[in-house]
C-alpha positions as CSV (number, residue, x, y, z in Angstrom):
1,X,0.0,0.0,0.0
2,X,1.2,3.8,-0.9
3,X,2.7,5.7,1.6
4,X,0.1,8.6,3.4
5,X,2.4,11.0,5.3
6,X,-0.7,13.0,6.6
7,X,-2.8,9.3,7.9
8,X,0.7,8.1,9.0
9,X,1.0,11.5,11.6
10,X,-2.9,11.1,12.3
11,X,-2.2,7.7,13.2
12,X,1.2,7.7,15.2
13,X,-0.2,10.9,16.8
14,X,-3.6,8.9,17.9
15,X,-1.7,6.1,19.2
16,X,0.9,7.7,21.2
17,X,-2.1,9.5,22.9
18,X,-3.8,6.3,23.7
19,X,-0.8,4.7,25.2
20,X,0.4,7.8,27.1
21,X,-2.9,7.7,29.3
22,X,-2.3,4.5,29.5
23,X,1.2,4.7,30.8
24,X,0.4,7.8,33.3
25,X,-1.1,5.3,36.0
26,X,2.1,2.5,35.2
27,X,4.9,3.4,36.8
28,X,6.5,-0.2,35.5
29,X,5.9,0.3,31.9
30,X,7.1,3.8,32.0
31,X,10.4,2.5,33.3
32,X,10.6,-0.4,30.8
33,X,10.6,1.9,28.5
34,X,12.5,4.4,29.4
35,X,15.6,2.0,29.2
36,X,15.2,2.7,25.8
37,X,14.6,5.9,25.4
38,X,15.6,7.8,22.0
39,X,14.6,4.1,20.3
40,X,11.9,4.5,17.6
41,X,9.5,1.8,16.4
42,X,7.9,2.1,13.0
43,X,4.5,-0.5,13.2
44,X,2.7,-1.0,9.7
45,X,-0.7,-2.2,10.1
46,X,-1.9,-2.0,6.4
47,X,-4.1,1.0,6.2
48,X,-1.5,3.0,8.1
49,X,1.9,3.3,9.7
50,X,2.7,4.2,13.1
51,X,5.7,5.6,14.1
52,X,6.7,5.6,17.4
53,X,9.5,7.3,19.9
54,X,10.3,6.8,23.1
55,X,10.9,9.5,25.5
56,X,13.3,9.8,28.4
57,X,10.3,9.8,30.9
58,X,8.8,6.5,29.4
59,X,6.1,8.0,27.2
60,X,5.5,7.7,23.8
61,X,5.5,10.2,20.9
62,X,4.9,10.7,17.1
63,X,8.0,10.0,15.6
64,X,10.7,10.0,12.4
65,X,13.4,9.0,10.9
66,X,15.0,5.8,10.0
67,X,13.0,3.3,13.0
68,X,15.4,1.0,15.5
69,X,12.4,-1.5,14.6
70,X,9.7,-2.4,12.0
71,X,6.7,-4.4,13.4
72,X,4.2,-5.5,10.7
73,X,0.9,-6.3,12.1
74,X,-1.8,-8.0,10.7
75,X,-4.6,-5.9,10.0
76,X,-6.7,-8.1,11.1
77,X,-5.6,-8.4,14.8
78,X,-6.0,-4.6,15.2
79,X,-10.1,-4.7,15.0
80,X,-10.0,-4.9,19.3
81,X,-6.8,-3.0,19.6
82,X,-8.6,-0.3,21.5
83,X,-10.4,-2.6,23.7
84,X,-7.7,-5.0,23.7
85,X,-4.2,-3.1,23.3
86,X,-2.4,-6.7,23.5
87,X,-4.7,-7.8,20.0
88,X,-2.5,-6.4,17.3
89,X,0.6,-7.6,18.7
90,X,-0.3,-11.0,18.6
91,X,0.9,-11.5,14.9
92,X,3.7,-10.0,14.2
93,X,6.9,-9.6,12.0
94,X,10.1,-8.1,13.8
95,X,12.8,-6.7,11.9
96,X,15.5,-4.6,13.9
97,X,16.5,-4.0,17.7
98,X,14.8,-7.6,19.1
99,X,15.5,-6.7,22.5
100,X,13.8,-2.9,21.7
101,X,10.9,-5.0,20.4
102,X,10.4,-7.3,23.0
103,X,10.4,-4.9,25.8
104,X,7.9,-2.6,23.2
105,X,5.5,-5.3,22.4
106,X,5.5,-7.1,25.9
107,X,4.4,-3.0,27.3
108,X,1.9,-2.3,25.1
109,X,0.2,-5.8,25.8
110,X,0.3,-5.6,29.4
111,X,-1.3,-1.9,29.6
112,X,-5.5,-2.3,29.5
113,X,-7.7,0.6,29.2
114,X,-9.5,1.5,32.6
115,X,-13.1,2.6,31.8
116,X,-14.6,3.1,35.1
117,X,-11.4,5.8,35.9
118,X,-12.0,7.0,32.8
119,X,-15.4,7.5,33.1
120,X,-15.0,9.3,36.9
121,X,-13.3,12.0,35.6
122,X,-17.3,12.9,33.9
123,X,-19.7,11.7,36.6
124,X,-17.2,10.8,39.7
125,X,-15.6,7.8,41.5
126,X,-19.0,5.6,43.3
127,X,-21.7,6.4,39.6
128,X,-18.8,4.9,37.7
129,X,-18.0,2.1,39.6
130,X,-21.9,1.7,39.7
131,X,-22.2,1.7,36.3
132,X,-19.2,-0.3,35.1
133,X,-20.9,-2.6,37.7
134,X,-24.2,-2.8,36.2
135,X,-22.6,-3.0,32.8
136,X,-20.2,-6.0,33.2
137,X,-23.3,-7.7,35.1
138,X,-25.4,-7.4,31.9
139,X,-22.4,-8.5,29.7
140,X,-22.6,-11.6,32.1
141,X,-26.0,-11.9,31.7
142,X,-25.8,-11.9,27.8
143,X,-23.1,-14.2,27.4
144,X,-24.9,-16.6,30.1
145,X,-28.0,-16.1,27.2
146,X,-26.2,-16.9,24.7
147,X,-24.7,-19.6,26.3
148,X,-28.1,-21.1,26.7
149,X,-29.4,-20.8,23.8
150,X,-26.4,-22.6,21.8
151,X,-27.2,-25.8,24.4
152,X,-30.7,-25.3,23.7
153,X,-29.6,-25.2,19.8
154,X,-27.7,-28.3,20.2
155,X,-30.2,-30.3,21.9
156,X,-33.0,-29.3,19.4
157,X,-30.3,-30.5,16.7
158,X,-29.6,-33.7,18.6
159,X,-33.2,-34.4,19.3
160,X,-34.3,-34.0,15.5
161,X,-31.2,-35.7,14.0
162,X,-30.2,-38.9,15.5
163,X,-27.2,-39.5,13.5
164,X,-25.7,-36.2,16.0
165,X,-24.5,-37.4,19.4
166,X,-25.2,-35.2,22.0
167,X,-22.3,-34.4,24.3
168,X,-23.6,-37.1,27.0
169,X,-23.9,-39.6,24.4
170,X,-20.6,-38.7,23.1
171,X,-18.8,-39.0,26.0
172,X,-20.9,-42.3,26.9
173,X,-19.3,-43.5,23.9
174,X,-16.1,-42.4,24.0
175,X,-16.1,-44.2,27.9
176,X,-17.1,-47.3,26.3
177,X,-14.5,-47.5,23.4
178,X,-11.7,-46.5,25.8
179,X,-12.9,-49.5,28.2
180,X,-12.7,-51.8,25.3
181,X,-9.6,-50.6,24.3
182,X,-8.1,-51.1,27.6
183,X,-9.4,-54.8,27.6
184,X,-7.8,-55.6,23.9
185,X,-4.3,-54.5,25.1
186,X,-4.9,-56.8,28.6
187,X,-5.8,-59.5,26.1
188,X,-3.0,-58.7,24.0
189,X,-0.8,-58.7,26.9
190,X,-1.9,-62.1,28.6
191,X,-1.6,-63.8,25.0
192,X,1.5,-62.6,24.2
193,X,2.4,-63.6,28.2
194,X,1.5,-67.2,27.2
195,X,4.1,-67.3,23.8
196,X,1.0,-67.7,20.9
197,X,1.5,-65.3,18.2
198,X,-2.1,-63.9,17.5
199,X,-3.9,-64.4,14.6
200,X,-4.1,-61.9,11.6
């Protein structure tokens, strides 16, 4: 894909921004970091390029030049990036400063966005922990849903096909063979204890 200086800033820009209010409230990733200070990492992620420096203090900024490291990222792995910082680094190609890299890469993964501080700073400390609470209860509540239903799916599909095994019958099943299969090589072992070749 062609270069775009101006969506390359945009993005590098963006990014660095993220990461930095991330990294105010980690004192350990801003000293990981900082170890390597004056490093820059260019990341290509398809659509765009980020380029990244790192400051003395540990943070991050826009940066230029010829990069200590190149990352290519799959573009696909960067869908939940801002959910999921650790997402797009999960498919990678490194080529440059390894060490740089690893320390980069192992960072950004370990930082995770804090929503209910976030939100605070807008309604205060006890609504946002009220409503981060009453959020991640309903997430619960959905993915409990949804785990029912696909049981309930299953069974239906079980129940009107009877060439499906169910995962009860499947796991009758795979009790029995393993019983008979423990029985053959006793057999096996008791005939080949009394010298008689078996038959073919």
């Amino acid at each position: 894909m062609a270069d775009n200086p101006f969506l390359d800033t945009l993005a590098s820009q963006s990014v660095a921004a993220w990461y930095n209010r991330l990294l105010a409230r980690e004192d350990w990733a801003r000293a990981a970091l900082a170890a390597h200070a004056g490093k820059t990492a260019r990341i290509d992620a398809g659509l765009a390029a980020v380029f990244l420096a790192v400051a003395p203090g540990g943070t991050l900024a826009a940066g230029s030049g010829a990069p200590s490291v190149s990352i290519s990222v799959a573009p696909g792995a960067l869908v939940g990036a801002l959910w999921d910082p650790g997402a797009a680094l999960r498919q990678l190609r490194i080529d440059g400063d390894a060490a740089f890299a690893q320390v980069l890469t192992e960072v950004l993964q370990k930082l995770r966005p804090d929503p209910a501080e976030d939100l605070a700073r807008w309604v205060g400390d006890a609504p946002a922990e009220r409503v981060m609470a009453t959020l991640t209860a309903a997430l619960a509540q959905l993915r409990e849903g949804a785990q029912r239903a696909a049981r309930q799916g299953a069974d239906f599909v079980v129940a009107e096909h009877p060439l499906v095994l169910g995962r009860q019958e499947f796991a009758g099943h795979a009790h029995q063979l393993l019983e008979l299969q423990r029985r053959l090589q006793a057999l096996e072992a008791r005939v080949a204890a009394l010298g008689v070749a078996p038959r073919a």
